[in-house]
C-alpha positions, -999 to 999 in steps of 0.1 A, spaced: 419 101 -924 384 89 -916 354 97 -943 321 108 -924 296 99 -951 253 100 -947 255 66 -939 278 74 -911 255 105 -896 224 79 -898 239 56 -876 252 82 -854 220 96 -851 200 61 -848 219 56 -819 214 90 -807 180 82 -803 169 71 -768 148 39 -775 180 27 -790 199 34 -761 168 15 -739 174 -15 -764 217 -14 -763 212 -11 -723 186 -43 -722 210 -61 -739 242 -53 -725 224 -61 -689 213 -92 -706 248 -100 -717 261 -90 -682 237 -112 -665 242 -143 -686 280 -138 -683 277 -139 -646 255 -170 -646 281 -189 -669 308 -178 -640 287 -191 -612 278 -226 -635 318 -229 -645 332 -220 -616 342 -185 -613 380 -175 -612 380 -190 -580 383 -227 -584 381 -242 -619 360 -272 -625 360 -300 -644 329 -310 -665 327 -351 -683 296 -368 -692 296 -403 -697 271 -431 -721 266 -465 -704 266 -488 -737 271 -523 -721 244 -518 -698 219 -550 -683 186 -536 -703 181 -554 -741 169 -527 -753 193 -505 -771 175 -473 -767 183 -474 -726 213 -459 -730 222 -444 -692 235 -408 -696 259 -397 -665 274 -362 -658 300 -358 -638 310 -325 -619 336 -319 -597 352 -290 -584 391 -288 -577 404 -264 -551 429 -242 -556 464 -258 -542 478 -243 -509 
């Protein structure tokens, strides 16, 4: 059997209140929006890709610190 102590009632009432509500809605939006980006970036559910990067270490240049960073993308299609 659940408890209901004051700490309990505080926090149902803190969230009761409507600014809270405007803050829990920004960030679930947020959340929402960011999730949907990441979707678009990966992918989606509709054709997985597949993300490599790549460090050129036997490169022409003498200096060391040119190292060539390379990232590879690619899409694969779903099979028909």
């Amino acid at each position: 059997m659940f408890h209901r102590d004051s700490r309990c009632q505080d926090i149902l009432l803190f969230y009761r209140d409507s600014r809270c509500r405007d803050i829990l809605l920004f960030y679930r939006t947020h959340i929402m929006r960011l999730e949907s980006w990441k979707q678009r970036w990966m992918g989606g559910s509709h054709a997985p890709a597949s993300r490599s990067a790549s460090i050129d270490t036997e490169s022409e240049h003498d200096e060391p610190n040119d190292l060539q960073l390379q990232l590879n993308s690619e899409m694969s299609s779903p099979e028909v």
